[in-house]
C-alpha positions as CSV (number, residue, x, y, z in Angstrom):
1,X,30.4,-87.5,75.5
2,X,34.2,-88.8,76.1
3,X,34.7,-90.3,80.0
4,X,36.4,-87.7,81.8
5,X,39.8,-88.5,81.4
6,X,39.2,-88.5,77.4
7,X,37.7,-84.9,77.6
8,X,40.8,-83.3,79.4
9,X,42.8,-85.2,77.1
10,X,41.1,-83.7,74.2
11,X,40.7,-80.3,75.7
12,X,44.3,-79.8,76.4
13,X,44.8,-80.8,73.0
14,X,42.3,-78.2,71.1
15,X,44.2,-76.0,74.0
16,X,47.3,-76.3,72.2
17,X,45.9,-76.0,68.8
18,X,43.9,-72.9,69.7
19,X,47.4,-71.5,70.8
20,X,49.2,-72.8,67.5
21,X,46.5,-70.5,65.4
22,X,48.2,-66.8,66.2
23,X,51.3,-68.2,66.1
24,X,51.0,-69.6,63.0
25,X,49.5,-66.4,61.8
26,X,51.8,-64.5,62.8
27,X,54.7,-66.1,61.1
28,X,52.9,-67.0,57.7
29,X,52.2,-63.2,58.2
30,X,55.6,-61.7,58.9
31,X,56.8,-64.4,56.0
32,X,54.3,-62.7,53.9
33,X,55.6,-59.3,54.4
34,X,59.1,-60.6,54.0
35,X,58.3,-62.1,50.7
36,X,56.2,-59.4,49.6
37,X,53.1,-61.9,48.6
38,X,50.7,-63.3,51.0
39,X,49.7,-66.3,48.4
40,X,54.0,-67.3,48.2
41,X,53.5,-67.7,51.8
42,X,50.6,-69.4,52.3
43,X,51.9,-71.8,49.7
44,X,54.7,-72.6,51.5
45,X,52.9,-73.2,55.2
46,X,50.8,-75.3,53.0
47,X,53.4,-77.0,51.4
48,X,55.6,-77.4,54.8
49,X,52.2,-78.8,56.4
50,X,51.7,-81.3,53.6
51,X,55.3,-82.9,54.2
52,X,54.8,-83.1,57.7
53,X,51.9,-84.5,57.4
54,X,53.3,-87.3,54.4
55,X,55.7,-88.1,57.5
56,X,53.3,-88.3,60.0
57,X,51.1,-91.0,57.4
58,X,54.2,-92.9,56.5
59,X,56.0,-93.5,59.9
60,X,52.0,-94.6,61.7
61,X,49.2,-95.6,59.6
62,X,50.7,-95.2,56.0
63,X,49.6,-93.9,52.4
64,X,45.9,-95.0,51.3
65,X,43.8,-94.0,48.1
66,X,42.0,-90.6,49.3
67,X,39.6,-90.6,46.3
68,X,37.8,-93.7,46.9
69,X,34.6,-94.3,45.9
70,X,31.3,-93.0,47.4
71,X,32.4,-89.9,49.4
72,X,31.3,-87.4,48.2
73,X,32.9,-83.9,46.9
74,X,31.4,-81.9,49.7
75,X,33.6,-83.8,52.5
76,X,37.1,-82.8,50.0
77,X,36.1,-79.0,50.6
78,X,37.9,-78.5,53.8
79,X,41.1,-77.3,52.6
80,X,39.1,-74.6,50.6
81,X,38.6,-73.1,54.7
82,X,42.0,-73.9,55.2
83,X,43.0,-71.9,52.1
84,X,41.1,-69.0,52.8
85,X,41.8,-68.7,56.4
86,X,45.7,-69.2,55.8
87,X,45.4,-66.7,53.0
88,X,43.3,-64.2,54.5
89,X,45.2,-63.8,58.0
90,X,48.6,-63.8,56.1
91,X,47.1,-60.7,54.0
92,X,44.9,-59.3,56.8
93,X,47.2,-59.5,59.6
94,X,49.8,-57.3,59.1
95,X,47.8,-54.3,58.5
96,X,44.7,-55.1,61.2
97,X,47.4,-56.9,63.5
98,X,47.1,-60.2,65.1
99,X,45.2,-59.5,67.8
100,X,42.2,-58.3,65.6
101,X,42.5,-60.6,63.0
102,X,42.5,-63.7,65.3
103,X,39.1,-62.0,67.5
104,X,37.4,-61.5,64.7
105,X,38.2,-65.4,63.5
106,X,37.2,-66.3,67.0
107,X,33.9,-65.0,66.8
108,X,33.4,-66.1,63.3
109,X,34.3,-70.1,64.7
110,X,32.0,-69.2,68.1
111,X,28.9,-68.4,65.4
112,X,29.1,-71.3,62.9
113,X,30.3,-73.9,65.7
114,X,27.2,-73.3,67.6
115,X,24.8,-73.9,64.0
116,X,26.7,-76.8,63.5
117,X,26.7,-77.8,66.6
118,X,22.4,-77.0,66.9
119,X,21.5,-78.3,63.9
120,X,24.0,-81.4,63.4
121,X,25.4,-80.4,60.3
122,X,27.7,-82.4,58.5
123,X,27.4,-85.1,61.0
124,X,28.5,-83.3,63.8
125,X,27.4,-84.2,67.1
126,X,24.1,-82.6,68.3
127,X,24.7,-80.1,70.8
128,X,21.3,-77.9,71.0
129,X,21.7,-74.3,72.0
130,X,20.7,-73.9,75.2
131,X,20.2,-70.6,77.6
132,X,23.3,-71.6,78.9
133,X,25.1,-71.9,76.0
134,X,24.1,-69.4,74.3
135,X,25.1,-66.7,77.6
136,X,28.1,-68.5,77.3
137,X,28.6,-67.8,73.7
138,X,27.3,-64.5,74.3
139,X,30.0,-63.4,76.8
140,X,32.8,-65.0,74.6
141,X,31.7,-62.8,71.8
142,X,31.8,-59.7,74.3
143,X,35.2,-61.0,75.3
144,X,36.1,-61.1,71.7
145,X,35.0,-57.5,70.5
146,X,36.9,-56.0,74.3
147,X,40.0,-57.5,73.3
148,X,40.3,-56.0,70.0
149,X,42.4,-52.8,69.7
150,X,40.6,-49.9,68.2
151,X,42.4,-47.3,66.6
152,X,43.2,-43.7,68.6
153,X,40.5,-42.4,70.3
């Protein structure tokens, strides 16, 4: 566990990314619409996010060789998830609406991080499920399914 100062460092951080997610949704979204094809648009957020990135590399730690050998292919598959979440909330969004979308991805991430989390996977850090945790994850989930609009009724 990170000394205190580490972990509200880090916290503020995921903070900020967690309220980057339905932003970026909702613009790779509304560029969806706007270009009348979800995949156009998640090509270009990926494309824009791999050039930032390229300058982020070159300006601090620079270009290495990302196929080296003895990793193997299972730790290359995260931009499959990043594909498929992109894609799927550019498509989905619009119709279900941002608010939905992004509760029903929040309960999907509060499921798997707590089995990853339990069981280690993928050499995660251990972080059992307690009685705690799990009331925690509990009322999150409830928190999730109240703020999603329902239809008229």
């Amino acid at each position: 566990m990170p000394q205190s100062g580490e972990f509200f460092c880090y916290a503020l951080i995921m903070l900020l990314a967690g309220v980057g997610i339905p932003i970026m949704a909702t613009l790779n979204s509304g560029l969806g619409v706007r270009l009348q094809n979800p995949a156009l648009a998640t090509l270009v957020l990926l494309l824009v996010g791999s050039v930032l990135t390229l300058v982020y590399l070159l300006l601090t730690t620079g270009l290495s060789n990302p196929l080296r050998a003895g990793i193997a292919a299972h730790w290359y598959l995260g931009g499959a998830f990043v594909v498929f979440y992109i894609l799927s909330i550019t498509w989905v969004a619009p119709k279900f609406g941002i608010g939905n979308a992004i509760s029903f991805v929040l309960l999907g991430q509060l499921v798997s991080m707590a089995l990853i989390d339990h069981f280690g996977l993928l050499g995660a850090l251990k972080n059992a499920i307690t009685m705690q945790r799990l009331l925690g994850i509990a009322l999150m989930a409830v928190g999730a399914f109240l703020a999603v609009k329902r239809g008229a009724g």
